[in-house]
Structure formats: structure tokens, C-alpha cells
N, C-alpha and C positions, 0 to 999 in steps of 0.2 A: 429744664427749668433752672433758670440762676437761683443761686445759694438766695437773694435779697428776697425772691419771692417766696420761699419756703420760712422764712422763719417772719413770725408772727409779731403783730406789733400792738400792743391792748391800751385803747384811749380812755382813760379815767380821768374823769371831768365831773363838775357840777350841771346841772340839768340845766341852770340859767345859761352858762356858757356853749350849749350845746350849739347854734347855729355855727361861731367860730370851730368848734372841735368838727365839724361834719364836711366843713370846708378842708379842715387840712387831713381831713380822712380822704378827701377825693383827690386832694394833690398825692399824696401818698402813694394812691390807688395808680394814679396817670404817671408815677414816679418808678410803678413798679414793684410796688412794695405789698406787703399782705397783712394790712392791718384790720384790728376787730374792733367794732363799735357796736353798741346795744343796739342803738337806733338803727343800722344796719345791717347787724348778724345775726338777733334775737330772734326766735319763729315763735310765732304766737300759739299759746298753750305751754310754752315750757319754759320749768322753774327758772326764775330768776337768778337765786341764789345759788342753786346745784350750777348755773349756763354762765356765770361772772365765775363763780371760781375755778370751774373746771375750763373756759376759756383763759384765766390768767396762770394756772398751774402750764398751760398748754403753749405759753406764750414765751418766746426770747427776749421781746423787750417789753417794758411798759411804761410808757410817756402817761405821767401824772400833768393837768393844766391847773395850775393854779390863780384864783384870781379873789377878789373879793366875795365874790361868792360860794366859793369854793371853801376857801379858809373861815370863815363866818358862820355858812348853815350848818346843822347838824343834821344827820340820818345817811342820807343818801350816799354820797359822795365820802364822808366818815366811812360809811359798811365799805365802797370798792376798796377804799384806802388801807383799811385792815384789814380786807382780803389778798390784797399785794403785798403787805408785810408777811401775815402767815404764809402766803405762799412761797416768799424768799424764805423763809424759815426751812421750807418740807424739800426744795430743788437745791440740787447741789452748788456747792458753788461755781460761780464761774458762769453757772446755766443763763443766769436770764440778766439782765441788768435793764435797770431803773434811768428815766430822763425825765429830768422836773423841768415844766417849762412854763415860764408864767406870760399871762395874757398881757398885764398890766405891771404896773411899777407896784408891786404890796409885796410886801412880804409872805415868805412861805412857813409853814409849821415846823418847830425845831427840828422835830423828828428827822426833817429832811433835806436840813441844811450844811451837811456833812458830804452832800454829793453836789456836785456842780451844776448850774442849772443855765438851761438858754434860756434870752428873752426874744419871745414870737414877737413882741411887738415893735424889735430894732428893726434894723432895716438887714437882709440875710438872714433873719432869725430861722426861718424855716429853711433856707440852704443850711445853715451850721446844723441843724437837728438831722439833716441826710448824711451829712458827714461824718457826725459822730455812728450811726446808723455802721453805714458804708464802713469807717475804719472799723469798728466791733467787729463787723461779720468777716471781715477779713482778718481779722486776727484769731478768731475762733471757728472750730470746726465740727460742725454739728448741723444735723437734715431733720426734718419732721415728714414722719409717714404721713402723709394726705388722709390716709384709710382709716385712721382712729388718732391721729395728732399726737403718736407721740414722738419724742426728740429722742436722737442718739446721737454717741460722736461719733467725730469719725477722724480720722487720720492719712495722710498725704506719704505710703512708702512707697518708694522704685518707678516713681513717676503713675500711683496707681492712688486713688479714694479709697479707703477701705471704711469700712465700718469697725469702731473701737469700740461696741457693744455688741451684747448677743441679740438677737431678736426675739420679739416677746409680742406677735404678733398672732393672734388666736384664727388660725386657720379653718379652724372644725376640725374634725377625721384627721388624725394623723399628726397629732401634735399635744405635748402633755409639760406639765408644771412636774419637775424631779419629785420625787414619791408626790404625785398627785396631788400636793401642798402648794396653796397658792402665794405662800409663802417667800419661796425662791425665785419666782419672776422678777422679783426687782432687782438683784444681782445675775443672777443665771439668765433669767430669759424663758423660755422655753425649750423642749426638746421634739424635734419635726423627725419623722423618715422621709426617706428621702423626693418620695412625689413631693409630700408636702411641705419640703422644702423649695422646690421648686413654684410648687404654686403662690407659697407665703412670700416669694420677693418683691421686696418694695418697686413699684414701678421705676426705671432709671436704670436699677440696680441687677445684679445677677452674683450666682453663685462662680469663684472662680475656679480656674483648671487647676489640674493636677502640677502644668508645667508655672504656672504665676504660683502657685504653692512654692515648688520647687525656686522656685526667683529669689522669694521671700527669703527660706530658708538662707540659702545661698547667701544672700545680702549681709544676714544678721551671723554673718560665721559658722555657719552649718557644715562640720566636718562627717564627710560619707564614715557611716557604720551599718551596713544591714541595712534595712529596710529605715534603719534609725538616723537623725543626724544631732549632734553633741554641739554648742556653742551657738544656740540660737536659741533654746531655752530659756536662757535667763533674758537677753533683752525681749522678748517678743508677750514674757507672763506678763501679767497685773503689776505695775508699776515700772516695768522694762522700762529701759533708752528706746524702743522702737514707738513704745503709743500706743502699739496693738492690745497691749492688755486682754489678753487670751487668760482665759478662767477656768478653774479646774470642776466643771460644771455635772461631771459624768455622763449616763448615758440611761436608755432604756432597753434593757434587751427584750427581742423577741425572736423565738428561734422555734418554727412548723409547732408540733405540739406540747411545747416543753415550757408552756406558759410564756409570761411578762413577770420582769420585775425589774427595780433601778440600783445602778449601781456605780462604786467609784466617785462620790462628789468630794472635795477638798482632795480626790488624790488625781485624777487623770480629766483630762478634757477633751470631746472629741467633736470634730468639725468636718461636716459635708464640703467635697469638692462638689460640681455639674460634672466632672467626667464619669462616666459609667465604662465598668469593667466587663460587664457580660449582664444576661439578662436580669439575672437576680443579685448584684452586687453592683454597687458605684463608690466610688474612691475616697477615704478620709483623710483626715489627719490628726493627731492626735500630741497633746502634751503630757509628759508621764513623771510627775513632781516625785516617784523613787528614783528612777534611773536620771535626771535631768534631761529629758532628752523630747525632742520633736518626731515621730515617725509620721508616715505615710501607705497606707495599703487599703484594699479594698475590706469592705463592712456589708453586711444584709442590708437590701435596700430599706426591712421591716422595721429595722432598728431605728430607733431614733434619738439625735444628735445634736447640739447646739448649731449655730448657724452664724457666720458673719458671710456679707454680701460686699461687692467691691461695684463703684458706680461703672456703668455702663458705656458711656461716652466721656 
């Protein structure tokens, strides 16, 4: 699936203007794009309020239509309005960006006259709004899970997609938020063993080898020590020159009868490869923020581990 259809596009408009907004939701659609409209994606029986904001918190872009009627009523179109500002408030930056587009020659609300806007009704106006569309998405890098909508980034090493986030993808069985707090999912992610690591990948995607591990390292200055390597550390943590932004997210042990417990967060971070070592071990990697160092070795399948997944094709 192209990057334009994964990332979402939210039409906020006044109800009088909706025959035009529903028209350029189907060019959209015919364009290849994956945009959300009430009158289109709403299912009847469910909340309004809870389905507009959790579809704009879910969204990359959101093309606001302004027109006289838009600008003049109050209620309707006010609520999506400040639901797209609070939602810029709560999404990082960078995540979603705003495209005001007016139907007619009126002007728009101060609020949102600090961003540049198309007019749908020149003549290209709806080519310019694919454009600006098209250059965004190609300047940023970032997928949305189909499976529950949510966005990560992702990053472009060694000729390889990687994912620049951990996955926080709720698998069932086999998968837990570090000490149980649901707290940590929005940094950390989650922590999978390693079936359910394999089960939790996002379609497209896969977990990678031991030897595209080994690439990684290697790239980013990775001097052989032991099972360890020195000089790849620093670019490849949370805020590195690589992107990768690897998180010192710990781990869950579990080992035959000697209970579960979590351990290691802010100091170590440990990440499934797909390769498997033997039947009850499959291969990690690991960042070690005392020693600075990357290593690589095999782990209990039972334990469970952060996850970044590398696209597939």
C-alpha cells in the first residue's frame, strides 16, 4: 500500500457546504487518498463526539472548508473546529498538519490565518491541495496501523523502512505495558515475547534478522567487542543522527518457575530479532546506556521485549 493511502485526511466543513465537501472526498478517494468524512465513515449508533475526535487525533492531515457558512454558524462546525485545535495541542509536533481551503472568496477566522490556505474555487485549486498533500507525505515519515489507527514514525537506514517507534500494539496473551502501568505505552510502547511479537506485526511489516541487525550496527560505527559493539550507541538512542531512536525501555522477565517481574527501564533496552537460536531462544539486541554499547545474543522466547519492525517490501 502507498504511504498517500495510509495516512488519513479529515474533512471539517459546515453541513450547508457538505454536497461540495463529499464531491472532493470522492476525487480524493479516485486520487488514492484515504480521507474521512462523517457522512461517509460515521456508523450509525456511534458517539459522535468520542468518532470526530478520535478520527482527527487519528488523522495526518486535516483540510478545514471554509465558506460563509462555515464562518457565520455557530455549533457544529465551531465543535470539529476545536476539536482539531485541541487535537494539535495533544499530537506531536510535526504529526498532523492543517490545509484551510475556502469554497468562496470570504474570509477565514483569525485563528487560522497564519497558515496558508488554497482556494478550491480557482481554477487547480483542487490539484494545488494534492500537492501540497503529495509534498508533506514525502517529506515525512510516518505509517498508520490499519488494526487500531495508530501512527508511528518511521525512518529510511541502509536502503531499509524502519520503524522509529516502539509498538504499542495490544496483541492479547503475550504482551504487557512495563510494571503493568499503562502509563508507559505512550513512550515505550509495549513489551511482546517473542510469538507475540511475531503475531503483533503490522501487516507490510516484519521483524528483522540478526544479520540486517548486524548492517545497522555496522553502518552506524559499530566497533567488534564480544558479543558487544561500541560507536553505534550514541547515534542510533533517542535523538541520535540515525532516527532510529531506540529507548531504554527494559524488559519483562520470565524464567520456568522463578516467577515474572520488570526490569532495567531508563537503563537498558531490549529488542526482538525474527531469527530464532534454537527452540526455546530467539535472538535480541539490546542498548546498555552503563557500558554505551549495542550488543546482540540470544534471549528466552518467554520474555518479553520491545519491538521495532522494518517494512517488508
Amino acid at each position: 500500500m502507498s504511504k498517500k493511502n495510509k495516512d488519513r485526511i479529515f474533512l471539517c466543513h459546515a453541513n450547508e457546504d457538505k454536497e461540495q465537501v463529499l464531491s472532493f472526498y470522492d476525487k480524493l478517494k479516485a486520487a488514492g487518498f484515504n480521507p474521512w468524512l462523517d457522512k461517509k465513515d460515521l456508523l450509525p449508533g456511534q458517539h459522535w463526539d468520542r468518532e470526530i475526535r478520535r478520527a482527527l487525533q487519528n488523522s495526518r492531515f486535516i483540510i478545514i472548508f471554509f465558506s460563509h457558512h462555515s464562518v457565520s454558524k455557530r455549533g457544529y462546525v465551531q465543535r470539529e473546529l476545536k476539536l482539531a485545535l485541541n487535537a494539535l495541542e495533544e499530537i506531536p509536533e510535526g504529526q498532523i498538519f492543517i490545509i484551510p481551503v475556502r469554497l468562496e472568496n470570504h474570509p477565514i477566522p483569525e485563528a487560522f490565518r497564519h497558515i496558508h490556505y488554497v482556494d478550491l474555487f480557482e481554477s487547480e485549486g483542487f490539484e494545488l491541495v494534492v500537492n501540497v498533500i503529495e509534498t508533506e507525505i514525502g517529506r515525512s515519515n510516518y505509517f498508520t496501523d490499519l488494526r487500531d489507527d495508530q501512527v508511528y514514525k518511521t525512518v529510511e537506514l541502509v536502503g531499509k523502512t524502519w520503524m522509529a517507534e516502539n509498538l504499542n500494539y495490544d496483541i492479547g496473551e503475550g504482551c504487557w505495558f512495563y510494571d503493568d502501568n499503562p502509563g508507559n505505552e505512550k513512550k515505550y510502547g509495549r513489551l511482546y515475547t517473542w510469538n507475540a511479537a511475531k503475531r503483533a506485526c503490522p501487516p507490510g511489516w516484519r521483524l528483522p534478522t540478526v544479520e540486517e541487525i548486524d548492517e545497522l550496527i555496522d553502518h552506524f560505527g559499530g566497533e567488534e567487542k564480544s558479543f558487544f559493539t561500541e560507536g553505534a550507541y550514541s547515534p542510533l538512542m533517542e535523538g541520535g543522527t540515525s532516527g532510529f531512536n531506540a529507548l531504554l525501555g527494559g524488559e519483562r522477565y520470565s524464567y520456568m518457575n522463578a516467577g515474572a517481574g520488570f526490569f532495567f527501564q531508563g537503563r537498558s533496552g531490549y529488542y526482538w530479532t525474527g531469527t530464532q537460536f534454537n527452540d526455546t531462544n530467539a535472538n535480541a539486541y539490546s542498548f546498555d546506556s552503563d557500558d554505551q554499547e549495542v550488543g546482540s545474543f540470544p534471549m528466552l522466547k518467554t520474555f518479553a521485549l520491545s519491538c521495532r519492525y522494518l517494512q517488508a517490501f
